[in-house]
N, C-alpha and C positions, 0 to 999 in steps of 0.2 A: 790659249796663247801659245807661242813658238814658245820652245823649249830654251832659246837663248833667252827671252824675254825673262820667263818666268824664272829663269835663273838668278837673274840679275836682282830681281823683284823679290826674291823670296822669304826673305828677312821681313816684309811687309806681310805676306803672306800669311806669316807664320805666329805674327804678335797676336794681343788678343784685347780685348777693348779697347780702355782710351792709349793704349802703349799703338796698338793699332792707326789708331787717329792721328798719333804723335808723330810718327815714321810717317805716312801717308802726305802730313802736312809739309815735313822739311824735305822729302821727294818730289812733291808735287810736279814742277815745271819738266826736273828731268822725266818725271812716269809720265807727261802729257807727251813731251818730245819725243820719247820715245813709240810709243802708244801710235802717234800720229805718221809719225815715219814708216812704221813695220804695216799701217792700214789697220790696227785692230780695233778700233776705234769700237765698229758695231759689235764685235765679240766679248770687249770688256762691258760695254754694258747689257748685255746678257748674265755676265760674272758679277757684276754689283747685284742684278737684281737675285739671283739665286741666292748670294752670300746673306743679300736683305731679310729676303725670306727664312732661310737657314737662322741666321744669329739672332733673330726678333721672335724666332719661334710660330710661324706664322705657316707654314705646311705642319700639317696636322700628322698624327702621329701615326694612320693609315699611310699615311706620303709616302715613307720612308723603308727603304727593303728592310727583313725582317730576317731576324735569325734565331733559330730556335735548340742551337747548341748551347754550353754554360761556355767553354772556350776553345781556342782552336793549340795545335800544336805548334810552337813560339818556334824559329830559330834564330838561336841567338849565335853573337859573333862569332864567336868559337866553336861554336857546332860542327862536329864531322858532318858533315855534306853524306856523306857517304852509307851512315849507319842509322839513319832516321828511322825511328819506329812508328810506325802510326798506329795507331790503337782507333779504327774505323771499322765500326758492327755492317756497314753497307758493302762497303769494297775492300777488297786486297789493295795493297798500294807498295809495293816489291822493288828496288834493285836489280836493273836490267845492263844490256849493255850501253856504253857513255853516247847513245843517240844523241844527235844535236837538233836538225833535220830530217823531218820522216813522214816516208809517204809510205802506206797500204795499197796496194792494188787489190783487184775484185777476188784474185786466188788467193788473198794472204801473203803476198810478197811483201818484203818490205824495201825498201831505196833509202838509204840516209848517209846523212855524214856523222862520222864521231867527233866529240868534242874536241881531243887531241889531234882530228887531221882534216881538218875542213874544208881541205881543197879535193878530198879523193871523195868517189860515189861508192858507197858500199851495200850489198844486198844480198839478205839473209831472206830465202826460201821456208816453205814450212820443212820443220823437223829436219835441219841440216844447221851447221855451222853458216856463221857470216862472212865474206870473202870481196876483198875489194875491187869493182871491175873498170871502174875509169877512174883516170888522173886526170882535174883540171890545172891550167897555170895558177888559179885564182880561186878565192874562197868563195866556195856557191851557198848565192842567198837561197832560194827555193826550190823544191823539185815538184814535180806535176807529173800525173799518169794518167792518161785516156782510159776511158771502158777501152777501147780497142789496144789499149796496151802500148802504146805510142808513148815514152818515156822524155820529160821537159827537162829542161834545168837550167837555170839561172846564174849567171859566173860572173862579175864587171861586168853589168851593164849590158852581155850579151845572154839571146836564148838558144840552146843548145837542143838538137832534137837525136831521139834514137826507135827506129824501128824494129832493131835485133835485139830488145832485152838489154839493152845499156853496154853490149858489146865495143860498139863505136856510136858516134857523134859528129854529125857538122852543124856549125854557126848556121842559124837561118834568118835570124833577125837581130838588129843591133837596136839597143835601147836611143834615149836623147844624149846620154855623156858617157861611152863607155871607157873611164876610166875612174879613175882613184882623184878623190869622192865619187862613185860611182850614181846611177839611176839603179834601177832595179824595180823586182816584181818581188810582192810581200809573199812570202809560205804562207799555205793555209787560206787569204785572204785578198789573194792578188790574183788568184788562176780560180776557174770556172769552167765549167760543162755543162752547159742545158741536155732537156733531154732527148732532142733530135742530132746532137754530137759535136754541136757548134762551139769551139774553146774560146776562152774572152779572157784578157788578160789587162790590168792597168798598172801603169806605171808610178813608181814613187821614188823620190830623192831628195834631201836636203842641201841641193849645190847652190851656193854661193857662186856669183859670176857679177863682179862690175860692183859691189856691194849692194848689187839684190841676189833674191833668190832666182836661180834659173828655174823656168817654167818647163815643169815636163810634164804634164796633163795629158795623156796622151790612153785612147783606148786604144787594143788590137784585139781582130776576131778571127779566127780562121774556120774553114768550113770542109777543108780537106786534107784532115787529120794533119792539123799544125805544119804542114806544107809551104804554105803562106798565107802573108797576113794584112786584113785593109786593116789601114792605120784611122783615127779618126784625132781631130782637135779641138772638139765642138765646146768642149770644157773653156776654152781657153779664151773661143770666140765670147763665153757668159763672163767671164772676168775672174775665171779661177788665175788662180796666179803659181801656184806653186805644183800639187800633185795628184794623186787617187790615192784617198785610203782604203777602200774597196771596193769589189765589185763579184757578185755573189749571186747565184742564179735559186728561186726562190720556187720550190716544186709545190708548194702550196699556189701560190698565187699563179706560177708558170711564166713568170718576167724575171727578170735577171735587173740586179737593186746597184746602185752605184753610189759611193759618196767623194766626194773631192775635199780640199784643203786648199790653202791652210785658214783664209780668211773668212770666206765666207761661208762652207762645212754648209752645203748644202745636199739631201738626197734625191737621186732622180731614178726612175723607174722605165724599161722599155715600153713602149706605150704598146706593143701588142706582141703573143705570144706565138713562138717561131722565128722564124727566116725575119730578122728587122735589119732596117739602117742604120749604122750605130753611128752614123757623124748628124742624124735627123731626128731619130724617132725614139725620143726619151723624152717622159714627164717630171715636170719637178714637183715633189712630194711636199717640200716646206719650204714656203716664200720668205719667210722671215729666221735669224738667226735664232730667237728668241724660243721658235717652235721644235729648237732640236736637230742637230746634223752632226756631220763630221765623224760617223761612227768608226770604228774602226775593226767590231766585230758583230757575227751573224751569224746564227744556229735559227733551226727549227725542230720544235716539238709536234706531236700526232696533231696542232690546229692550231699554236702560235709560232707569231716568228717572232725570234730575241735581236736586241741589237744593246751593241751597249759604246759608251759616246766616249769622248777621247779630250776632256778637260783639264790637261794638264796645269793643277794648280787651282783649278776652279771647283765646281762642284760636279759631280757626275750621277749620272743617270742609268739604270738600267729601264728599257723601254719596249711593251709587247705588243704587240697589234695582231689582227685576224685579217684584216681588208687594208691597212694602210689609210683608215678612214678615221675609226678611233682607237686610242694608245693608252696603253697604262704606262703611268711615268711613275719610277720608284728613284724615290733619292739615295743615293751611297750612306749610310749614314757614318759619323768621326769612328774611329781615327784612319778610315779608308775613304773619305770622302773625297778628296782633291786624288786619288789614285784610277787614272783611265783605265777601263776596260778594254785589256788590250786584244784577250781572245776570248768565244764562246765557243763549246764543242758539245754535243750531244753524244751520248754513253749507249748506243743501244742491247739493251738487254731484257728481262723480264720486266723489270719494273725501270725501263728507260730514266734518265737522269739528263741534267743540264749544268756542263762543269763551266767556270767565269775564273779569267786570272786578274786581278787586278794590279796593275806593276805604277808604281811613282819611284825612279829612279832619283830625284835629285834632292827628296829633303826625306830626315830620320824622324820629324813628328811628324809625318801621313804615314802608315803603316800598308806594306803592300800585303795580298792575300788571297791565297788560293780554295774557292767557293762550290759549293754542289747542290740543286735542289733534284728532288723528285719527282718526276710527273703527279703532276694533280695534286703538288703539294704549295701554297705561297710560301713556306719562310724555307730559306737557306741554311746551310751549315759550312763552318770552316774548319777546311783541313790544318793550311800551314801558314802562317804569318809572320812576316819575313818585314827586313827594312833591307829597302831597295836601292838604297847607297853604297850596302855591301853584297847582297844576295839578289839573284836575277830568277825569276820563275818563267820559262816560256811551254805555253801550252802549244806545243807545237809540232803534234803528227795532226794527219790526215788521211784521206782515203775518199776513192769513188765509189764505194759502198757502203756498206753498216759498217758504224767503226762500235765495235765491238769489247774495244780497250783504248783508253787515250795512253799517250807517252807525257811526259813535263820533263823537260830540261830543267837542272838547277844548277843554279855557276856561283863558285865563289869570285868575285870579282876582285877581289883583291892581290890573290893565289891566282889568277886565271885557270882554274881548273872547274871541270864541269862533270857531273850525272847525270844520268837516267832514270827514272823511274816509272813503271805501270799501273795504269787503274783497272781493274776489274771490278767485275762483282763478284760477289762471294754465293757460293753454290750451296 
């Protein structure tokens, strides 16, 4: 559901049998009105039948992801941000600088913005100091970096390019709204490079215009080093209505995976691999709501790809495939279960890992949580579990190589002050 929805609603949410029932019945007409109006009609009952399944016990107990830790490391409200221990036999997990956004390039550069300055681009080289080289007017959602080293960046709505190392910058393309409530391209999950050099990027935003949502559905591709860019709307012509939650190029299969919002969270596939038509030539993966969409994140292992689905409020899924033919569906099980998977990263090292952040910002009984499995292992283990009312986890470096270390941003939302933290492995 929209995240206005579920807000509104969450007190139902939240109860539990007949108190459930209770709430449910003196809502009734307003949750239908409203329901009906926003279109979620087919989405909520995808959410009935999962919660059916869930509350009646009726997914078996294989269903269910698996975790084979005794508990994870709690933070609580008062917790220094700052001085976290973590006591993990797998990885280092360290205090670094306050990254917010951050990209790796293939040399080990880094591009980010800090916590305390959001609008400047700063970048730390191997074995030197950090040093900030541009100032935008605006706080940059995303950064992107080419194999050829061609430096993106995302500010309002607009995309910024630099061939000199971030030296300078000019506007090359303007989003749908660029202003305040802006459009924008997701970090991490909104940019892409297949592997003949083609960048693909999709648009997302929650603007309100007329009291709907403004549709920005929109792909872009460029084919000569982000130079310029065909626009496509084909989303929009299917009946998406609102925007891309990702779009993500998949070296296993060799197509590049798309999902939209907000209604109908369906996945579509490039139907061939190379040079394609991105306003033509995509297949859709799941005809029915019911089969799963809307993800919002996308890792691959040595022969699966992860996706994990974006249920705010509802039940969530993490979901594996080899071919995109058949899926292993693992249910989130309480007290992260209504918590979207909002990023997946892959760890690569000796014994490669697959990290999962789970965030639910707007209620204190779902528990948000930051998750890690092994290669060639089923159950998970948790690191840090947090409520997301007051603590924000974003898994959110990147890199057009082996990433080798992931970064987590941690914000106290209250304080608005934010951290940094590194995963390694341990030698």
């Amino acid at each position: 559901m929209s995240v206005i929805l579920t807000q509104k609603y969450a007190h139902i949410i939240e109860k539990r049998g007949l108190k459930r029932v209770f709430y449910i019945l003196i809502n009734f007409f307003p949750l239908i009105t409203d329901i009906y109006k926003s279109g979620k009609l087919t989405e909520i009952v995808s959410f009935a039948i999962w919660e059916f399944l869930h509350t009646f016990k009726i997914y078996k107990k294989e269903d269910y992801l698996r975790f084979c830790d005794k508990s994870p490391l709690v933070l609580k409200k008062n917790s220094d941000i700052s001085k976290l221990n973590f006591d993990n036999e797998d990885f280092s997990i360290t205090r670094v600088e306050n990254w917010k956004v951050l990209f790796i390039d293939k040399k080990g550069d880094i591009y980010a913005t800090l916590a305390d300055d959001p609008k400047a681009l700063y970048k730390k080289e191997k074995n030197s100091t950090i040093k900030k080289v541009y100032s935008f007017k605006d706080i940059i959602n995303s950064i992107f970096v080419t194999k050829k080293g061609v430096v993106l960046v995302c500010s309002c709505g607009n995309l910024y390019r630099s061939d000199d190392k971030a030296k300078s910058f000019e506007k090359i393309l303007k989003l749908s709204n660029p202003q305040n409530p802006e459009s924008y391209i997701f970090h991490s999950n909104g940019f892409t490079e297949d592997e003949n050099g083609a960048v693909f990027i999709g648009e997302y935003g929650n603007v309100a215009k007329d009291g709907a949502w403004m549709n920005v559905a929109n792909i872009y591709k460029s084919q000569d080093d982000a130079k310029s860019w065909q626009k496509s709307d084909f989303l929009k012509k299917k009946g998406v209505n609102k925007h891309i939650h990702m779009i993500k190029y998949s070296k296993i299969l060799k197509r590049v995976f798309l999902t939209d919002g907000d209604n109908l969270k369906k996945l579509w596939i490039s139907e061939k691999e190379g040079d394609f038509d991105i306003d033509k030539e995509w297949k859709l993966v799941n005809r029915f709501h019911i089969q799963m969409g809307g993800y919002t994140s996308m890792c691959e292992s040595l022969d699966k790809i992860y996706l994990g689905t974006d249920y705010l409020g509802g039940t969530n899924f993490l979901v594996a495939t080899k071919d995109l033919k058949r899926f292993e569906k693992k249910v989130i099980p309480d007290p992260y279960r209504r918590s979207p998977i909002m990023n997946l990263k892959k760890l690569d090292s000796k014994k490669s890992s697959i990290w999962a952040i789970l965030h639910n910002p707007i209620s204190s009984k779902t528990r948000c949580v930051l998750i890690y499995k092994k290669e060639g292992q089923d159950c998970w283990r948790r690191v840090l579990e947090y409520d997301g009312t007051v603590h924000e986890i974003q898994l959110n470096s990147d890199t057009n190589s082996k990433q080798k270390s992931i970064f987590f941003a941690l914000t106290d939302k209250r304080k608005n002050i934010g951290v940094c933290y590194e995963i390694r492995e341990r030698r």
